[in-house]
C-alpha positions as CSV (number, residue, x, y, z in Angstrom):
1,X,2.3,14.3,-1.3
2,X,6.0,14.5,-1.7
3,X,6.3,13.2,2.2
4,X,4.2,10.4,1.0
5,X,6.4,9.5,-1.5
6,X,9.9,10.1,0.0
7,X,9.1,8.6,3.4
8,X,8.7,5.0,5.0
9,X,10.3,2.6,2.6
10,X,10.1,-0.7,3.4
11,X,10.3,-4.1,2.3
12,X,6.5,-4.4,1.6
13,X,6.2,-1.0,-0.4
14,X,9.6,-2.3,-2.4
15,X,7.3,-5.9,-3.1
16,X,4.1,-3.8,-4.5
17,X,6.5,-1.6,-6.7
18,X,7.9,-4.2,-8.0
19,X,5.0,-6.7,-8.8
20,X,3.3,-3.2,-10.3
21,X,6.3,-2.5,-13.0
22,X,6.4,-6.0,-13.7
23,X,2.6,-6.6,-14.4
24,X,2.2,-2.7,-16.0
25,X,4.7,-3.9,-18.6
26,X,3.8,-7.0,-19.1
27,X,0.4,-6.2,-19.6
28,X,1.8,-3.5,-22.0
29,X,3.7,-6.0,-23.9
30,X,0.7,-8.1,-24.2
31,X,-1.8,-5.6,-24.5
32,X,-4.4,-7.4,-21.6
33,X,-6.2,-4.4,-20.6
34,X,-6.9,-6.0,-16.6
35,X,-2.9,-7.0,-16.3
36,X,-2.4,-3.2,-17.2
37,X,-4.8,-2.2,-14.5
38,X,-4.1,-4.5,-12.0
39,X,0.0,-3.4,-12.5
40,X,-1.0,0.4,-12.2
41,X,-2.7,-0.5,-9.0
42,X,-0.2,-2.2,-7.5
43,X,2.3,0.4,-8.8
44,X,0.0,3.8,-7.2
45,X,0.3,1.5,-4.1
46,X,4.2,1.3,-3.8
47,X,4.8,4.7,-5.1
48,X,2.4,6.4,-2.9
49,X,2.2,4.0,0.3
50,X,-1.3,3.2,0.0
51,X,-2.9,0.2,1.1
52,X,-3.7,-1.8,4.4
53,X,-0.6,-3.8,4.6
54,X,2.3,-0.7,5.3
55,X,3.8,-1.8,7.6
56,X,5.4,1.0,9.5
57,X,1.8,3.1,9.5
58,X,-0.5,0.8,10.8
59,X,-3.7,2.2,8.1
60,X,-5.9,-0.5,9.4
61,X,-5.2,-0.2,12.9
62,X,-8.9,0.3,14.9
63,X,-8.0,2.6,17.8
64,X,-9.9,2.0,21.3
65,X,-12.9,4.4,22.1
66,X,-12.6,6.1,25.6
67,X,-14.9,4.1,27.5
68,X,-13.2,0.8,26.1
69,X,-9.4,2.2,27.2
70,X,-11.1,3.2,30.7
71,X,-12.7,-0.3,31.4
72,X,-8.9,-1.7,30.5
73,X,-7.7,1.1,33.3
74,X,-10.3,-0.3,36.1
């Protein structure tokens, strides 16, 4: 988890951490319960790299099956 965490910034990560802090607080400030848990979300998805749209990892990427990468061969 600490790999996670330490590893592949980029400029899409850096976006999602900071719309997260910005929404968590200001859904703090304001006390709106679904700014404060759409902020966490987007916050858990800079600090730890999830989502579909990293960039440098590719999540969403549908890999080939054999017999599709052998017809592309032939």
């Amino acid at each position: 988890m600490i790999n996670r965490i330490a590893n592949n910034w980029h400029w899409m990560r850096i976006v999602r951490l900071g719309i997260g802090g910005y929404g968590l607080v200001q859904g703090l400030m304001y006390s709106e319960n679904l700014m404060i848990g759409i902020g966490a979300f987007f916050l858990i998805q800079g600090i730890f790299n999830f989502g579909c749209s990293s960039c440098s990892t590719n999540n969403c990427e549908i890999k080939p099956t054999k017999n599709e990468t052998q017809k592309l061969d032939t």
